[in-house]
Backbone as a chain_set.jsonl record, in Angstrom:
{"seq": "XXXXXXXXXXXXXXXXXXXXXXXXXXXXXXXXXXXXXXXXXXXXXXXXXXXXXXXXXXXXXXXXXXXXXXXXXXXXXXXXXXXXXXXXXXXXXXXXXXXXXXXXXXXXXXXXXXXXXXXXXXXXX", "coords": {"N": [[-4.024, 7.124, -17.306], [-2.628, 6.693, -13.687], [-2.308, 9.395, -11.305], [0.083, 10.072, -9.607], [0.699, 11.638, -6.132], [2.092, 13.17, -3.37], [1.657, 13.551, 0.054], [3.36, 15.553, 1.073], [6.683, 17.108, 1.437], [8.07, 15.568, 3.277], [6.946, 13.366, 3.092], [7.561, 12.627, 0.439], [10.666, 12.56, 0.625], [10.359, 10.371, 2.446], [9.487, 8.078, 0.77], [12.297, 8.018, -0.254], [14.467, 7.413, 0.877], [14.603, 4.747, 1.902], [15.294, 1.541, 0.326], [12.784, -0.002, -1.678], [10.677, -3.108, -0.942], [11.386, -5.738, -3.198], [8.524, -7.192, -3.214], [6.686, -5.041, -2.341], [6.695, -3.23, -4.446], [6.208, -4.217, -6.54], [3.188, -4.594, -5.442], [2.704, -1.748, -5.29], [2.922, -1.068, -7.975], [0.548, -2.425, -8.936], [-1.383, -1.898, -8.078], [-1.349, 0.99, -9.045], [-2.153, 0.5, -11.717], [-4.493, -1.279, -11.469], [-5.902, 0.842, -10.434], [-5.931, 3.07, -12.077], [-7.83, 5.285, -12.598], [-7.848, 6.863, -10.514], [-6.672, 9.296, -8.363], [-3.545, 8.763, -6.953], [-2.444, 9.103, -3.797], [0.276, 9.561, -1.605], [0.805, 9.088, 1.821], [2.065, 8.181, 3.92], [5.343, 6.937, 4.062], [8.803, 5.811, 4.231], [9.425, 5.599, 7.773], [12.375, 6.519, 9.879], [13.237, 4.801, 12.59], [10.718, 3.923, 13.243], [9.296, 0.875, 14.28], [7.847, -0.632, 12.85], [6.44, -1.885, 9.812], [7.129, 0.589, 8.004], [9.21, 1.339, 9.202], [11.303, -0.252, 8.436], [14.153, -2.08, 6.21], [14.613, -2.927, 3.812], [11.979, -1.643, 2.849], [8.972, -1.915, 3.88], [6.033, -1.378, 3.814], [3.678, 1.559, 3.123], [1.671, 4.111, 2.971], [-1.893, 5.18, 1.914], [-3.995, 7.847, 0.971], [-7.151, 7.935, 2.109], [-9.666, 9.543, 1.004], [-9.502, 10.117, -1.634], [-10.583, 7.767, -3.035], [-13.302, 5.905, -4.026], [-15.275, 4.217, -2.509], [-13.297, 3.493, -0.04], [-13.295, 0.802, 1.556], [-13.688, -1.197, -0.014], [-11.702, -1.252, -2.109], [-9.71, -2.022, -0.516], [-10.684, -4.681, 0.302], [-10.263, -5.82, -2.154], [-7.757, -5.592, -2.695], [-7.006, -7.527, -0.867], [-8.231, -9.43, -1.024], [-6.367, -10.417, -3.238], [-4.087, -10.445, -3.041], [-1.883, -11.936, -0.635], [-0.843, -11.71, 3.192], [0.832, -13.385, 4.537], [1.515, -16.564, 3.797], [0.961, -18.262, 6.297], [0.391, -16.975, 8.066], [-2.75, -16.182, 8.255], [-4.472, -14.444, 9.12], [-3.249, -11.953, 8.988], [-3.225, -9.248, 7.015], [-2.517, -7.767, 3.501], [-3.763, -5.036, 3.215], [-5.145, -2.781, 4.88], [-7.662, -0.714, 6.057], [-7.861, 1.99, 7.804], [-7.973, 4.124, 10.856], [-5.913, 5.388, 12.527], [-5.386, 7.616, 15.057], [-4.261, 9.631, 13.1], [-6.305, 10.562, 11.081], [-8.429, 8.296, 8.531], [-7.487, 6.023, 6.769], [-5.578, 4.301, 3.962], [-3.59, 1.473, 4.6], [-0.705, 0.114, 3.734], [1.116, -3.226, 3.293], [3.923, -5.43, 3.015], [5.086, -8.724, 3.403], [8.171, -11.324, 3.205], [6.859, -13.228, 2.63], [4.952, -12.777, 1.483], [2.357, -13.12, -1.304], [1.143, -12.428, -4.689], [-1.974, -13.445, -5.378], [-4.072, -12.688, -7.25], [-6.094, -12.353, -10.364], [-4.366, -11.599, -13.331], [-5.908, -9.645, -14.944], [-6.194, -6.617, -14.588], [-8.247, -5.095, -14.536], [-10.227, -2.552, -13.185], [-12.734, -4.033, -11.567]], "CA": [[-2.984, 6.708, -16.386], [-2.786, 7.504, -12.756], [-1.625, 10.337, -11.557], [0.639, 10.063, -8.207], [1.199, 12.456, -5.618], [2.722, 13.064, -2.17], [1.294, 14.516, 1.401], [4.084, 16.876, 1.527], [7.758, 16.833, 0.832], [8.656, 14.653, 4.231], [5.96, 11.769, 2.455], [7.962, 12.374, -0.714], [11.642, 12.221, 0.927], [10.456, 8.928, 3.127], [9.607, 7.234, -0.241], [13.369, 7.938, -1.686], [15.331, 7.648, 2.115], [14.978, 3.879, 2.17], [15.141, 0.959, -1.09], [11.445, -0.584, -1.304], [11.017, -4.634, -0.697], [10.325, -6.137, -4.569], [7.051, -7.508, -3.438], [6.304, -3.865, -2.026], [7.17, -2.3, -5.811], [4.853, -5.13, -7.194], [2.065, -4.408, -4.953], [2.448, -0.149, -5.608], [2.144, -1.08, -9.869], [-0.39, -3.018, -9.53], [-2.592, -0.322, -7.391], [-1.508, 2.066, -9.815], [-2.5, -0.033, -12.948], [-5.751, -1.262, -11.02], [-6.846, 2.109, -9.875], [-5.262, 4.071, -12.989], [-8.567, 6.245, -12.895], [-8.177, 7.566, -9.535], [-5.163, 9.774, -7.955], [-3.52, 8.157, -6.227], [-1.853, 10.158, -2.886], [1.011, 8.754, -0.542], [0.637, 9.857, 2.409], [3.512, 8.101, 4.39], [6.005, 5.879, 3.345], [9.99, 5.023, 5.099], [10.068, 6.499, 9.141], [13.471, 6.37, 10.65], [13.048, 4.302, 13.994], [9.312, 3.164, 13.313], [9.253, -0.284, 14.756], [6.335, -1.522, 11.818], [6.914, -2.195, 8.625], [7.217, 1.747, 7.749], [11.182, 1.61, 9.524], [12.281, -1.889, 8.145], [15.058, -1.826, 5.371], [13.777, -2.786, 2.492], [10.385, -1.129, 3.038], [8.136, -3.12, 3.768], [4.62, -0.537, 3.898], [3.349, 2.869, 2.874], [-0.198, 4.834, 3.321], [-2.819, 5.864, 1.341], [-4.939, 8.882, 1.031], [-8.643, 6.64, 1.188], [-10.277, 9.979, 0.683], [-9.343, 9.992, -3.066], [-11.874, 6.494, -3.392], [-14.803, 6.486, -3.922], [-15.301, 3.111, -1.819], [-12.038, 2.642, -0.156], [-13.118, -0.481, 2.27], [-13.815, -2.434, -1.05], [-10.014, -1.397, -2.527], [-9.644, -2.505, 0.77], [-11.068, -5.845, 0.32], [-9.995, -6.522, -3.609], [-6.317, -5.747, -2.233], [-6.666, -8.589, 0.218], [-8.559, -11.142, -2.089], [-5.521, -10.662, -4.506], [-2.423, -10.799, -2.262], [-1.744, -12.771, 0.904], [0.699, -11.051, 3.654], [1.504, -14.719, 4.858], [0.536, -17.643, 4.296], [1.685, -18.894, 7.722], [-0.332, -16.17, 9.219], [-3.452, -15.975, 7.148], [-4.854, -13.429, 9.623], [-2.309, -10.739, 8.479], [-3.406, -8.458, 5.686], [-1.521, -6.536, 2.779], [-4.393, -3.712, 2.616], [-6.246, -2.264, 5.806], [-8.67, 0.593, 6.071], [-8.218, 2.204, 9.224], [-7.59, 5.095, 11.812], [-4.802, 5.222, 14.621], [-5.435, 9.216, 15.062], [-4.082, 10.437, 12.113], [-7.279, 10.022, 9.909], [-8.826, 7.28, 7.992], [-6.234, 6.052, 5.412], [-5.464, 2.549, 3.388], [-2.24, 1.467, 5.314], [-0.311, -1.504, 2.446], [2.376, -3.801, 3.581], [4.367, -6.924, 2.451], [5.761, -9.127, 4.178], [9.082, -11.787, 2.343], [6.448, -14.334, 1.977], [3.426, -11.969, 0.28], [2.243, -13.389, -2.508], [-0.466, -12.027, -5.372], [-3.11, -14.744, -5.581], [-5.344, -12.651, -8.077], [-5.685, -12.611, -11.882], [-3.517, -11.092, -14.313], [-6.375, -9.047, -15.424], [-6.325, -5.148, -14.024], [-9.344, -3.96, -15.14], [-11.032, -2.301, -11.821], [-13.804, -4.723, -11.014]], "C": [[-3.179, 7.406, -15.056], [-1.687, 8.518, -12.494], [-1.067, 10.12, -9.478], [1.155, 11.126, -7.486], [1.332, 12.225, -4.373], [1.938, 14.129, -0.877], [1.247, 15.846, 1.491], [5.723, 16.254, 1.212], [8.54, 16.045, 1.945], [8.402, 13.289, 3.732], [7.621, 12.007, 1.624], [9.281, 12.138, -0.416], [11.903, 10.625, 1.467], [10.075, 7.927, 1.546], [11.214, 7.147, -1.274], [14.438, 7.116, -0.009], [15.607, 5.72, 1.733], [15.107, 2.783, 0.403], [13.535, -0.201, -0.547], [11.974, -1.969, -1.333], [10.511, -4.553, -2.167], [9.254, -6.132, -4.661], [5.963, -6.109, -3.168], [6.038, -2.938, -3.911], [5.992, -3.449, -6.144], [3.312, -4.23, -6.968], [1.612, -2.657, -5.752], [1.803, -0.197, -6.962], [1.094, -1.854, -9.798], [-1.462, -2.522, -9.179], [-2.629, 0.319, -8.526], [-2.115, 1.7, -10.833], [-3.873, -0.334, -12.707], [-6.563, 0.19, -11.471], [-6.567, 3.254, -10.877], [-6.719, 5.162, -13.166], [-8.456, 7.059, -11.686], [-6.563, 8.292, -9.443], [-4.829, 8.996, -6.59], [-1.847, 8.917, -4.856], [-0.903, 9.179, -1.503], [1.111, 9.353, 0.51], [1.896, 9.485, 3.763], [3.996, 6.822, 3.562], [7.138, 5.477, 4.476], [9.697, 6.34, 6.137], [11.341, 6.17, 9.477], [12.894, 6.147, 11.733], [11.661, 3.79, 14.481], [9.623, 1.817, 13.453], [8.304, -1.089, 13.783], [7.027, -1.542, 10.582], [7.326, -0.803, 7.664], [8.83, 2.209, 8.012], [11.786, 0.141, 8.932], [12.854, -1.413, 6.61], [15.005, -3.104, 4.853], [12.008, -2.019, 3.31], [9.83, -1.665, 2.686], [6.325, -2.646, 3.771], [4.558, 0.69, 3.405], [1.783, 2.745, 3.015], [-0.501, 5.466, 2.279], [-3.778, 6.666, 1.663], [-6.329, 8.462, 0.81], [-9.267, 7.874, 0.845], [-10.689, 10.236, -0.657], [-10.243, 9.106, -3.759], [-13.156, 6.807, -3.27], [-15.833, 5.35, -2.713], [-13.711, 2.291, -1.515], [-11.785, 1.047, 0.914], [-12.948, -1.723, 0.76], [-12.589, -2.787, -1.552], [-9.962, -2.594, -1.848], [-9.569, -4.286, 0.527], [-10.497, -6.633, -1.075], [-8.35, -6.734, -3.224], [-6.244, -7.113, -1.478], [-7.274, -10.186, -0.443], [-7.583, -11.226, -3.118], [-3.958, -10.452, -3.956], [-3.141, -10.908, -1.249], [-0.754, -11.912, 1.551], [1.954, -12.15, 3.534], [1.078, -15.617, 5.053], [0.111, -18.657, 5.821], [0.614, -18.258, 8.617], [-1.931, -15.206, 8.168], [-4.676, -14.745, 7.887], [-4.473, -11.926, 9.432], [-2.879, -10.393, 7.547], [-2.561, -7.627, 5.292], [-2.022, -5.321, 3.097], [-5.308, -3.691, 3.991], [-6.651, -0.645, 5.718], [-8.755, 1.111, 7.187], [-7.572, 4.166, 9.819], [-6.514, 5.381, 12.637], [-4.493, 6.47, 14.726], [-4.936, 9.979, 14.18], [-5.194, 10.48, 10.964], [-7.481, 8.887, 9.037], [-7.78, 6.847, 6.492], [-5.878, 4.366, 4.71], [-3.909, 2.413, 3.813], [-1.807, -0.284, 4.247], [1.189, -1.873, 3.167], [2.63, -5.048, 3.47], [4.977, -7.487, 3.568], [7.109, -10.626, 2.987], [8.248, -13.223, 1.541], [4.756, -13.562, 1.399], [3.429, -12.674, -0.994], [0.78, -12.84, -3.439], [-0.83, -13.932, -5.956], [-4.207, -14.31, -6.825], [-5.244, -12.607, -9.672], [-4.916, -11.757, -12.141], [-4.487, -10.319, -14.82], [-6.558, -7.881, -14.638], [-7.183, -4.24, -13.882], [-10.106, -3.581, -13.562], [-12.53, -2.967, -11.462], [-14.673, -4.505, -11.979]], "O": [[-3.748, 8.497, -15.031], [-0.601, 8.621, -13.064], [-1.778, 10.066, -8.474], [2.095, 11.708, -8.029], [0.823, 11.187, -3.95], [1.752, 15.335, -1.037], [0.431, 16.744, 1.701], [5.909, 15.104, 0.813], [9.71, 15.799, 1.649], [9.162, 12.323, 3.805], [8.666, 11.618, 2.144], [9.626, 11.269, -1.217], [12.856, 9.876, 1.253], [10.712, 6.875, 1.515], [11.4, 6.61, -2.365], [15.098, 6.113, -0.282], [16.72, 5.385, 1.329], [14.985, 3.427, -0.639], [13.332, -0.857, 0.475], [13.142, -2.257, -1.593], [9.633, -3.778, -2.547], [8.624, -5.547, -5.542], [4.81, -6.04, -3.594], [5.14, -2.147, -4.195], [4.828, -3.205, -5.827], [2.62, -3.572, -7.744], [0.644, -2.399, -6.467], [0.712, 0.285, -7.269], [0.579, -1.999, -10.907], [-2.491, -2.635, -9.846], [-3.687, 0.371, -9.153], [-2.889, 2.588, -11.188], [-4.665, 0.165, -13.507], [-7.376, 0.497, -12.342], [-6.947, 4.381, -10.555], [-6.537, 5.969, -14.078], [-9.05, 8.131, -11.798], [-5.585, 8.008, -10.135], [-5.505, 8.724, -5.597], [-0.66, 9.088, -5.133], [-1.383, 8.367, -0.713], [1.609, 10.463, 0.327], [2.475, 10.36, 4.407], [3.421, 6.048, 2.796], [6.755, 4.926, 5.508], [9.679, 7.53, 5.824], [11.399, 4.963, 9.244], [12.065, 6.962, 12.136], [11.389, 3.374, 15.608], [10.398, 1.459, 12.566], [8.066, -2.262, 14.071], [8.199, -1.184, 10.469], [7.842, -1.061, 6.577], [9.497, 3.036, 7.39], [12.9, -0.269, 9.26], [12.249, -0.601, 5.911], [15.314, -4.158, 5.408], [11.335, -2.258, 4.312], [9.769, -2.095, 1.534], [5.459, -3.52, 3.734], [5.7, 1.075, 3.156], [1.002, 1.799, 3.12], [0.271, 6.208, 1.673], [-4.5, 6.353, 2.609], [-6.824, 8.516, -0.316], [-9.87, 7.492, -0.158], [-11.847, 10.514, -0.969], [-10.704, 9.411, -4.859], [-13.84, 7.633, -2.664], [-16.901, 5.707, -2.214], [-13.135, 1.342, -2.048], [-10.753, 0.394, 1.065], [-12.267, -2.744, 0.662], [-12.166, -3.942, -1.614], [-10.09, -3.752, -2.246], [-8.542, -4.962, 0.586], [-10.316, -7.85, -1.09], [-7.765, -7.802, -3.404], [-5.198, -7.747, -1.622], [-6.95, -11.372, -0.378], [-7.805, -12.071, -3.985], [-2.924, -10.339, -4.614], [-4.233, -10.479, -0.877], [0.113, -11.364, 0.871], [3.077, -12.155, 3.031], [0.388, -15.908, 6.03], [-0.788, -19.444, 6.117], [0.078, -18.773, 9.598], [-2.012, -14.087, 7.661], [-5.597, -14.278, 7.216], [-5.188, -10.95, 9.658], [-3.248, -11.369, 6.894], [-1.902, -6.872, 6.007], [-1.224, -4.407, 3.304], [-6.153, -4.574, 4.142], [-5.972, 0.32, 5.367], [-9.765, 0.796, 7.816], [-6.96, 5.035, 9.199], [-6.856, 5.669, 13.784], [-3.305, 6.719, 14.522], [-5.115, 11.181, 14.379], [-4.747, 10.414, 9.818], [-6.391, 8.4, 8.738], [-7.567, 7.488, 5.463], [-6.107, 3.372, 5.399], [-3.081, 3.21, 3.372], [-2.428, -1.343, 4.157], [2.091, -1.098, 3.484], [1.764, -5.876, 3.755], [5.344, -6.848, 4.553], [6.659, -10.769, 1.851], [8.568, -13.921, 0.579], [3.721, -14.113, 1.025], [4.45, -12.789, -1.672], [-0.364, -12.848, -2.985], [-0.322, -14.913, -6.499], [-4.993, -15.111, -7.332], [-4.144, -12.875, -10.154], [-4.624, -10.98, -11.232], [-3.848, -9.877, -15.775], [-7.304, -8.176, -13.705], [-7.149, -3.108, -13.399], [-10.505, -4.531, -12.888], [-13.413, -2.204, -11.068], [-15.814, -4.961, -11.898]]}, "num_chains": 1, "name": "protein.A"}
């Protein structure tokens, strides 16, 4: 099983402060059940007054620790071949791999019309 942990105790407060979106709680178990061999590290979750999906009520995003992967563009990529953000906007992604000066990190977010597109089978690739 995986084993989940937090930044620091601001991560671990912003994951209780707000109530997650359903499709958000989906997405988290099905990482965890995927990736159940790795640890898996939150590194942010709800901001107060973040304008992105990180301040919206229901929570609609949280961050990952990619250093924990062993290949986290691929996550990266299996996350996005197995949920849609929107179909409307098929440019949007649930799962990006990126930078914006805080270090390299897997940034996940739903949106009311996310849907998982991939099998029912969990097994990590």
């Amino acid at each position: 099983m995986s084993q989940i942990g937090f930044k620091d105790i601001k991560t671990l407060r912003g994951m209780f402060t707000a109530p997650w979106h359903p499709i958000l709680i989906a997405l988290f178990l099905w990482i965890i059940v995927r990736y159940s061999k790795d640890k898996i590290i939150i590194t942010s979750a709800f901001r107060k007054d973040d304008q992105g999906v990180h301040g919206q009520i229901p929570l609609r995003g949280f961050d990952l620790r990619s250093s924990v992967f062993t290949k986290p563009q691929e996550i990266t990529d299996d996350i996005n071949q197995s949920w849609i953000y929107d179909p409307d906007r098929p440019e949007m992604k649930v799962a990006l791999f990126h930078d914006i000066g805080q270090g390299e990190h897997l940034h996940l977010q739903v949106h009311p019309k996310t849907r998982f597109l991939g099998k029912l089978d969990v097994s990590n690739n």
